[in-house]
C-alpha positions in Angstrom: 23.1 15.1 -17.8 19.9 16.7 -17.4 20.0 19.8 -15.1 16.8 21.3 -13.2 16.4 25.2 -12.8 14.1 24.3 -9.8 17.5 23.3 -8.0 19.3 25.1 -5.5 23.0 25.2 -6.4 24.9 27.5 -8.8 28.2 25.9 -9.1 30.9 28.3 -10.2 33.7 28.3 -12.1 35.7 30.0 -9.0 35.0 26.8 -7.2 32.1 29.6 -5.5 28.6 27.5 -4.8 25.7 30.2 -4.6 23.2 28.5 -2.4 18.6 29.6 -2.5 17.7 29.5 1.0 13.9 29.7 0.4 14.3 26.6 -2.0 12.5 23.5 -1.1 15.4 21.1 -2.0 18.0 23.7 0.4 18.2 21.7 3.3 18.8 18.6 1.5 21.7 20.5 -0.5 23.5 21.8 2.1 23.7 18.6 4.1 25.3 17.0 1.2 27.2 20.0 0.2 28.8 20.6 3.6 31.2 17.9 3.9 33.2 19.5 1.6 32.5 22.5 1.2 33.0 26.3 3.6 30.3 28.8 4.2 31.7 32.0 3.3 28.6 34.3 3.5 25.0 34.1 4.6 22.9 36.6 3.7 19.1 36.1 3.7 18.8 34.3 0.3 21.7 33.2 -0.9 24.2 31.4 0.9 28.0 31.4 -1.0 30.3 28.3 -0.1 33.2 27.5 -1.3 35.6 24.6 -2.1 38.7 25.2 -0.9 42.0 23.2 -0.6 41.5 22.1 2.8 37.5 21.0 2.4 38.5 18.8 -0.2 41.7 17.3 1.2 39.4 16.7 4.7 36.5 15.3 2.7 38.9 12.6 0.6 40.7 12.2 4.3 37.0 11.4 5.9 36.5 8.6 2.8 34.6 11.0 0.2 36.1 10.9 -3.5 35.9 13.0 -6.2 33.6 11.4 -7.7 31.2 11.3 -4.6 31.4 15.7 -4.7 31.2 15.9 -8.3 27.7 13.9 -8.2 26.4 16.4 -5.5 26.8 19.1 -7.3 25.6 17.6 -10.2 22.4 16.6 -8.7 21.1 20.0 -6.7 22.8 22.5 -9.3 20.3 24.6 -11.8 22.9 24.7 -14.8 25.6 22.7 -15.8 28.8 22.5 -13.7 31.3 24.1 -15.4 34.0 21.8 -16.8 36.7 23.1 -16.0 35.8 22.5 -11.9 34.9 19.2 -12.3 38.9 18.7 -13.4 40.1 20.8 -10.7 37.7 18.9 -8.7 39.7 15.8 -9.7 42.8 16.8 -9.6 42.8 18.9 -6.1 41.5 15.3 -4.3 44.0 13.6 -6.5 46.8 15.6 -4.6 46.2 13.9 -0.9 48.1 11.2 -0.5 50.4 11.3 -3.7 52.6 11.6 -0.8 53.5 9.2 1.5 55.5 8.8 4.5 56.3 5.6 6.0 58.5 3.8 8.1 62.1 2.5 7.1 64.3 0.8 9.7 64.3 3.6 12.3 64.2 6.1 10.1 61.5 7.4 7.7 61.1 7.5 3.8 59.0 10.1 1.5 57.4 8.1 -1.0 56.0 9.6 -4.6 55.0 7.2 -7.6 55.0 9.9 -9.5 58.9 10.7 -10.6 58.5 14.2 -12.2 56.6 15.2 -9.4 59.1 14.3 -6.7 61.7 16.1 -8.7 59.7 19.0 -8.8 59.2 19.0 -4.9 62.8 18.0 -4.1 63.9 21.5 -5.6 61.3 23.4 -3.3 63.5 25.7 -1.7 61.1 25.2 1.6 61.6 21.3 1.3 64.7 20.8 0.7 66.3 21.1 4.1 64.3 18.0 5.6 65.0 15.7 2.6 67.7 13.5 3.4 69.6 10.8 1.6 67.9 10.1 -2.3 67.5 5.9 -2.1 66.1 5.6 -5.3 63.7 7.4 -8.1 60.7 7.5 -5.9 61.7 8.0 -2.6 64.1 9.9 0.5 65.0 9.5 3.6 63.6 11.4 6.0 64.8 11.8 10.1 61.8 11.4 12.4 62.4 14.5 14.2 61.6 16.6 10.7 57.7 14.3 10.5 55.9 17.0 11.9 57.4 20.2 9.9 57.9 18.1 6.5 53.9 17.5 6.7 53.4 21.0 7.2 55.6 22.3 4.6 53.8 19.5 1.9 50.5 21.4 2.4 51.7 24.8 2.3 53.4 23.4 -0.9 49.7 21.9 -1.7 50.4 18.2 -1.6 49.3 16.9 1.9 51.2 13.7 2.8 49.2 10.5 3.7 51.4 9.3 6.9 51.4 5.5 7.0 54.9 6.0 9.4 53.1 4.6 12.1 53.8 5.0 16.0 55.0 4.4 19.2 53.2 1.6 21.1 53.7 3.9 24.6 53.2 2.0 27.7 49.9 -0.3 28.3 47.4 0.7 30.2 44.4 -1.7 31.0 41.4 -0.2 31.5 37.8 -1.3 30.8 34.1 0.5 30.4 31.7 0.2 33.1 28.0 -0.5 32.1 26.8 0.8 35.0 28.7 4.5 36.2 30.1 4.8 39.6 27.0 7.0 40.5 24.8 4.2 39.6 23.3 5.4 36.2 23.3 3.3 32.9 26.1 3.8 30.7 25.7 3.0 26.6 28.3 4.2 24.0 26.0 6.2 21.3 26.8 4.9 17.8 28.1 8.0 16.8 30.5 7.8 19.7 31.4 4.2 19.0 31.8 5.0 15.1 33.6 8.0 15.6 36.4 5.9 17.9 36.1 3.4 15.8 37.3 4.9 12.8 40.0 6.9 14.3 41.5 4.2 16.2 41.1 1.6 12.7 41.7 -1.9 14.8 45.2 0.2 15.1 46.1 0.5 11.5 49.1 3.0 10.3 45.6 4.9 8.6 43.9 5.2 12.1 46.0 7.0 14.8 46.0 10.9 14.2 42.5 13.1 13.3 39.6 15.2 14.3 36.6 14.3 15.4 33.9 17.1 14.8 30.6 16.9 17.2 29.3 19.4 18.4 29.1 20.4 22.0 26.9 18.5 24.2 27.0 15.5 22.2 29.6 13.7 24.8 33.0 14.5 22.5 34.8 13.1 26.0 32.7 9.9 25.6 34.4 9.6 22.1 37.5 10.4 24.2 36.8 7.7 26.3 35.9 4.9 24.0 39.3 5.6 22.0 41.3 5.1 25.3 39.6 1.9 26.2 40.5 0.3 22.6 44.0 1.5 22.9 44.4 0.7 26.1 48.0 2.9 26.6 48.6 5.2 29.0 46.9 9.0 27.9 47.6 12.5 27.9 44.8 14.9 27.7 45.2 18.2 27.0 42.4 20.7 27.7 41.2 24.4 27.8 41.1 24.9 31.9 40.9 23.9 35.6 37.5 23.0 34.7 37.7 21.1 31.7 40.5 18.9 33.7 38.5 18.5 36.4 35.1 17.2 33.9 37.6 14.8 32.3 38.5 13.2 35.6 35.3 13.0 36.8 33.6 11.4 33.4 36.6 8.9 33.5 36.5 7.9 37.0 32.6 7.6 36.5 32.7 5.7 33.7 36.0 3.4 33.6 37.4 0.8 36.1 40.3 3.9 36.3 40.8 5.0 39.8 41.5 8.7 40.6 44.8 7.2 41.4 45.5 6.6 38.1 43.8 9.7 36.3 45.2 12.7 37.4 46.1 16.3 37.4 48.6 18.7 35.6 47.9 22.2 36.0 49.2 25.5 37.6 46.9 24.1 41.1 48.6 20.6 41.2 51.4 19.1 38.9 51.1 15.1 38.7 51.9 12.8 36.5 50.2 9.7 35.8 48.9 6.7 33.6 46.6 9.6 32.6 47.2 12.8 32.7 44.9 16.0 32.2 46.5 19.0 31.6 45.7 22.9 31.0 46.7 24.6 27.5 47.6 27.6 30.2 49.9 25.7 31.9 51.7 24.2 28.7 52.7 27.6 27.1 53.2 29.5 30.9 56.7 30.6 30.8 58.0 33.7 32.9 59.5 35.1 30.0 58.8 35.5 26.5 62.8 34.9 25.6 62.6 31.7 28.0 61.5 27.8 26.7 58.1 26.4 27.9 59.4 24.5 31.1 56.5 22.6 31.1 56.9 20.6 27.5 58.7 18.1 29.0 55.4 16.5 30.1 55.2 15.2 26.6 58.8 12.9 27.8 57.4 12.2 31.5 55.9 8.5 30.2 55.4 6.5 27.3 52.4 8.3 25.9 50.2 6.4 24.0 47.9 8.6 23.1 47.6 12.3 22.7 44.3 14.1 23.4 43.8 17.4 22.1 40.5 19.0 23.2 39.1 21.7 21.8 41.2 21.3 19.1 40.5 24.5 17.6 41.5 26.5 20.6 45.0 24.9 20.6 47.8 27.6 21.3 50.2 28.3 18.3 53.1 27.2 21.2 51.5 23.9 21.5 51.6 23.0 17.9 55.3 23.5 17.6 55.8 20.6 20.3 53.2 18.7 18.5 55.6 18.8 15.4 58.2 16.8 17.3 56.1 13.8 18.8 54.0 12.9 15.5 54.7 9.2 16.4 52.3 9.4 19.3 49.0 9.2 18.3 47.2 12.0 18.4 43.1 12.6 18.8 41.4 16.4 18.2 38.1 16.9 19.9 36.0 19.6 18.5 32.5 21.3 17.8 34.6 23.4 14.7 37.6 23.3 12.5 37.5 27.0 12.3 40.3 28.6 14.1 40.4 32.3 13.5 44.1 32.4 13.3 43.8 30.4 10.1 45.9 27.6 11.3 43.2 25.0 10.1 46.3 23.9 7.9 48.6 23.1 10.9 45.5 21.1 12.3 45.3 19.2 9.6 48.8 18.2 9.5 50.0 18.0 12.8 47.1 16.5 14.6 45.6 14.7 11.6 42.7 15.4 8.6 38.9 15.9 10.0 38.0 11.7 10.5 34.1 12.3 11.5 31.6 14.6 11.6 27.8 14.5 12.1 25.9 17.4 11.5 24.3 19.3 14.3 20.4 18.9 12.9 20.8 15.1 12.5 21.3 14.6 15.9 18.8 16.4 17.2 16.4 14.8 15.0 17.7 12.1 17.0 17.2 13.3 19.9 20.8 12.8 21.6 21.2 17.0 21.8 18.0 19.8 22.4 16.0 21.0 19.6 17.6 25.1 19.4 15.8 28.2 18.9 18.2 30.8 17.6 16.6 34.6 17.8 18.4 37.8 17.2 16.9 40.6 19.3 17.8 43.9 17.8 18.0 46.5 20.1 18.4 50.4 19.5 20.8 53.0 21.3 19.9 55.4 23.5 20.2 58.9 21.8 23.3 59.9 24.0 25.2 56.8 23.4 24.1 57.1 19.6 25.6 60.5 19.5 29.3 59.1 21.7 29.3 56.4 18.3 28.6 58.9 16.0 32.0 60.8 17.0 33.8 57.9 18.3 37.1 56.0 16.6 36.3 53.1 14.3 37.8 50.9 16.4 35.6 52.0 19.7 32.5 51.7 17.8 32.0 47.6 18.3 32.5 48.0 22.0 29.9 51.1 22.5 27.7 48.6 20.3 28.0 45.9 22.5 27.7 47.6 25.9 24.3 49.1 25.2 23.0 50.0 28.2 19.4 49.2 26.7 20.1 45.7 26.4 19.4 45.2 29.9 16.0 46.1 29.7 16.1 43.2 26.9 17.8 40.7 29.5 14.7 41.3 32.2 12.4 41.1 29.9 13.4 37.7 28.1 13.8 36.5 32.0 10.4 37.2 32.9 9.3 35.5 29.8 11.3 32.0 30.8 11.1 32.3 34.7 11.8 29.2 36.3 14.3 28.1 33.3 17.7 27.6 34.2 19.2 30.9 32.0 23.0 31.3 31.2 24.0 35.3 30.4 27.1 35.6 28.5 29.3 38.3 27.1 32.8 39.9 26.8 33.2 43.1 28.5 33.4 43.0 32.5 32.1 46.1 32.7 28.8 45.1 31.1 28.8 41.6 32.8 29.1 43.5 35.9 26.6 46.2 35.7 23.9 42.8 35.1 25.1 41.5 38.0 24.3 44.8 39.9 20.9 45.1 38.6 20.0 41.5 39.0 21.7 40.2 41.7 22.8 37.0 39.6 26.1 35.4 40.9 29.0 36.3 38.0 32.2 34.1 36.8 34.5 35.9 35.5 38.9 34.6 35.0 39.6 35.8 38.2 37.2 33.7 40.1 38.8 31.6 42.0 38.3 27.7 40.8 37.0 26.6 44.2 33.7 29.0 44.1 33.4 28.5 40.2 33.0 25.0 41.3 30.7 25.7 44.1 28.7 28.1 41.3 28.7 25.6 38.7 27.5 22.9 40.9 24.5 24.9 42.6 23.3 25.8 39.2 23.2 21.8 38.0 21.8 21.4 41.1 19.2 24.0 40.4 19.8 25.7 43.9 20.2 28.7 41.6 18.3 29.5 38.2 20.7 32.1 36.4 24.1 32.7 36.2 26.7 35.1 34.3 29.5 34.0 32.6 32.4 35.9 31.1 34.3 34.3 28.4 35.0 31.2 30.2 31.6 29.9 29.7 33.4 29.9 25.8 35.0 26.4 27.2 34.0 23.5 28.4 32.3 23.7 31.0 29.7 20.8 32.3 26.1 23.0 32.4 24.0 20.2 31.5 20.2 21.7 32.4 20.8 24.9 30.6 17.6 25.8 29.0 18.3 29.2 27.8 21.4 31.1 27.0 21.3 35.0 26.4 24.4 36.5 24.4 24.9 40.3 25.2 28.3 40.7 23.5 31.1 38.9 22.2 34.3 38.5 20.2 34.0 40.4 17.1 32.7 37.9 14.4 33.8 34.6 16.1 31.8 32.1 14.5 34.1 29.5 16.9 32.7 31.4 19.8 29.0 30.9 18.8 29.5 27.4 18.3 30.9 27.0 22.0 28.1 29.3 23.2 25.2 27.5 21.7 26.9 23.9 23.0 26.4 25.4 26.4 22.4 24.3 26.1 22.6 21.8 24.0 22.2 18.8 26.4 18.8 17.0 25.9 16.2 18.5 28.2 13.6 16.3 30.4 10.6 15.7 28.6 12.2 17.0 25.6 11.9 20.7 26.3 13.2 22.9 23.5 16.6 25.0 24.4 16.9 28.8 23.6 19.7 30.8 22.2 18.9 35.0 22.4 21.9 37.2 21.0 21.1 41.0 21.9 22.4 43.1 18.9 22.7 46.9 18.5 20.6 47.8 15.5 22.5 50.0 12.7 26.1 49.7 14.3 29.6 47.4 13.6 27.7 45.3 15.9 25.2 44.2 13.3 27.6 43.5 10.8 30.1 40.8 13.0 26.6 39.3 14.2 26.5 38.0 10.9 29.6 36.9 10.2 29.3 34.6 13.5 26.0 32.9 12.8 27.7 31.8 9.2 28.7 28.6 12.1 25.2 28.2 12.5 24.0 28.3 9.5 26.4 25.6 8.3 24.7 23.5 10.9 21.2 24.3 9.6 20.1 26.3 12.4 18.7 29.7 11.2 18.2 32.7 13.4 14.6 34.6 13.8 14.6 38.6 13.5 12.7 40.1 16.9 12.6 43.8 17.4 13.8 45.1 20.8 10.6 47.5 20.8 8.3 44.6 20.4 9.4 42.7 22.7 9.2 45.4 25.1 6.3 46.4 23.7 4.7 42.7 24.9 5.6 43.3 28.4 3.3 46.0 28.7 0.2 44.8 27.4 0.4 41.8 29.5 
């Protein structure tokens, strides 16, 4: 094969992918490299991914073969791939699905076609307690209770099982789309939405039943939600981040089903119901009054005949919720996200407990549709004040990132970049009360912080859509979902260390499409020379995956600006 140095890609032996930024095939690249493939680091020029376990098993799970990554990085990379990657290549894809699990009178059997390997993974000391009775050369018995913990133990092993075992029917639920909403407006199912049910649900195939769905925020991942429910038709339980995610799910259902609120209801620390569907809080799953105590409020996975399980924000799941989602793997199960990052790690327990990564679009593709806003992404570097530069100059390590983020002189930066897009709806966000709270001093701009009660959030939330107010603060609950749908600009003035989950959710907050089109605008205020800097970068990796790219603006310039106009 002929290879061009004018390409982007040096494929590595390592399985590392160094990545030129300022080439003119990039783009193309990393859309085709990023289906299988994680962003490790993104400096300036060169971008380094790399093709890990889990990026391949996902990308064979979402229908890609080996064949289909080997000819990507065939086509974009400057030398020749190194041979011994393209066999890894082979063989790491190879490994999903050499495992089966499937259904055998009312038990369960492990299959493998491959008799040496069986053997191999029948003496795995982690294994061995959930193999049951041998019933022949290829296969075991396996209980149903140990589905959930076998899978995970398989890919900590490295051979993810393909589970054609099946499910529970759960109890019918009839329910049908409206065309037009109850508040009056058109209502069309997307493609992407439609495909993205589609292919999970698979005309209810043992293959369909249990994955992720990655859009990203504002794209209507509850429509997708939706659409599965109605070509299931079973009763649902939907799990969600808070009070006001529940309450969004209700509404969009109610809006835009024949479902009465009736039938979709409540299950939270405000009111506990149970119904044909159900919306519940993560908070109120894993509440307990003691550590030492059981999670009294699991047993709303027995309360009906579930037929299907909706995890959103899939990558916020507690670690609580995923042990009770190892002992009901014959539900099916449906993950929502904008990210399969999880910065525990547990991408793994995703993967097997709620099911491999089924569809993904990227970002930039649909906003060259047009179904979420164009995005500006500018970094606005700001510079200490000499006193505070001397308190982080003396201060612990660990106190550094928090005197970073609080910079007083940010809030210069906020009043200017307000005067500049006055009469634009403008989130503030950030992670230290304190800080939140001195902005709200200064610009008299209504706050929501945990402890707000849910009634005046509501009232808050709903003024803003309205546009009865233009700006608003939000502590780390504006991470969630949250239903801000004329958001035009967001400004960042701290956050979680180098969350790269936490700038996706951030930059969903304004992605909605704007009237005629309008552009949205995402300002992160960074101390200049401080720990700051350096988790700044590690969280717009996310958006750099997506193909956003961030613009440099000095703090003294834009200042600067303000004075000579």
């Amino acid at each position: 094969m002929n290879y061009d140095p004018a390409n982007p890609l040096i494929v590595q032996g390592d399985r590392t992918v160094l990545v030129e930024v300022d080439n003119p095939k990039y783009a193309e690249a990393r859309d085709a490299l990023a289906p299988f493939a994680e962003l490790e680091k993104s400096p300036e020029h060169i971008h380094t991914y790399r093709l890990s376990d889990l990026s391949l098993w996902n990308a064979a799970a979402a229908g890609l073969s080996a064949d289909d990554m080997i000819v990507v990085l065939q086509k974009y990379s400057k030398f020749p791939v190194p041979m011994n990657l393209l066999t890894e290549i082979n063989e790491r894809v190879e490994r999903y699905g050499r495992v089966k699990l499937v259904k055998h009178d009312d038990k369960l059997k492990l299959i493998c076609a491959d008799k040496p390997l069986l053997e191999e993974l029948a003496r795995q000391p982690k294994l061995r307690d959930y193999l049951g009775k041998r019933l022949d050369a290829k296969s075991f018995l396996i209980e149903p209770g140990h589905r959930g913990v076998l899978k995970q133990t398989l890919i900590t092993i490295g051979y993810p099982a393909e589970d054609l075992a099946g499910y529970t029917e759960g109890s019918n639920l009839a329910l049908k789309l409206r065309e037009i909403t109850r508040s009056g407006l058109p209502f069309t199912v997307r493609d992407y939405q439609r495909d993205a049910a589609d292919i999970f649900y698979a005309g209810g195939d043992v293959r369909g039943g249990s994955g992720v769905i990655v859009l990203p925020c504002g794209a209507g991942k509850t429509i997708v939600g939706i659409v599965a429910m109605s070509l299931m038709q079973k009763s649902t339980l939907i799990l969600t981040t808070s009070i006001t995610a529940v309450k969004q799910w209700i509404r969009e259902i109610v809006d835009r089903t024949d479902l009465t609120e009736k039938d979709v209801v409540e299950y939270s620390g405000e009111i506990k119901q149970i119904g044909p569907v159900t919306v519940a809080t993560y908070q109120i799953l894993t509440h307990r009054n003691d550590k030492k105590d059981e999670f009294p409020h699991f047993k709303i996975f027995d309360e009906r005949d579930w037929g299907l399980i909706i995890y959103d924000e899939v990558h916020l799941l507690p670690a609580p919720v995923f042990r009770v989602t190892a002992n009901i793997q014959a539900r099916r199960r449906l993950g929502l996200t904008a990210t399969l990052i999880r910065e525990d790690g547990r991408e793994g327990d995703v993967f097997s407990l709620i099911g491999p990564k089924k569809y993904d679009v990227p970002w930039r593709e649909l906003e060259s549709k047009g179904w979420i806003a164009e995005a500006n992404c500018t970094e606005v570097r700001v510079a200490l004040p000499d006193d505070a530069r001397m308190e982080y100059a003396v201060s612990e390590w660990r106190h550094k990132y928090r005197i970073a983020s609080e910079n007083p002189a940010k809030e210069d930066m906020i009043e200017r970049l307000m005067q500049q897009n006055e009469g634009k709806n403008i989130l503030i966000i950030g992670q230290y009360l304190r800080q939140l709270r001195a902005v709200q001093k200064r610009f008299d701009i209504p706050l929501i912080t945990g402890a707000t009660d849910n009634q005046t959030r509501e009232e808050l939330y709903g003024k803003f859509r309205r546009g009865e107010i233009k700006k608003l603060i939000l502590s780390k609950v504006g991470n969630f979902a949250i239903d801000l749908p004329d958001a035009h600009v967001l400004i960042q003035i701290s956050g979680t260390f180098g969350s790269r989950q936490e700038e996706a959710q951030r930059l969903g907050r304004i992605l909605r499409p704007k009237a005629h089109g309008e552009m949205a605008h995402f300002f992160t205020l960074v101390t200049r020379d401080t720990r700051e800097l350096d988790f700044a970068h590690h969280r717009q990796m996310f958006l750099t995956e997506q193909g956003y790219s961030y613009s440099i603006l000095d703090g003294a310039d834009l200042l600067a600006e303000a004075v000579a106009s």
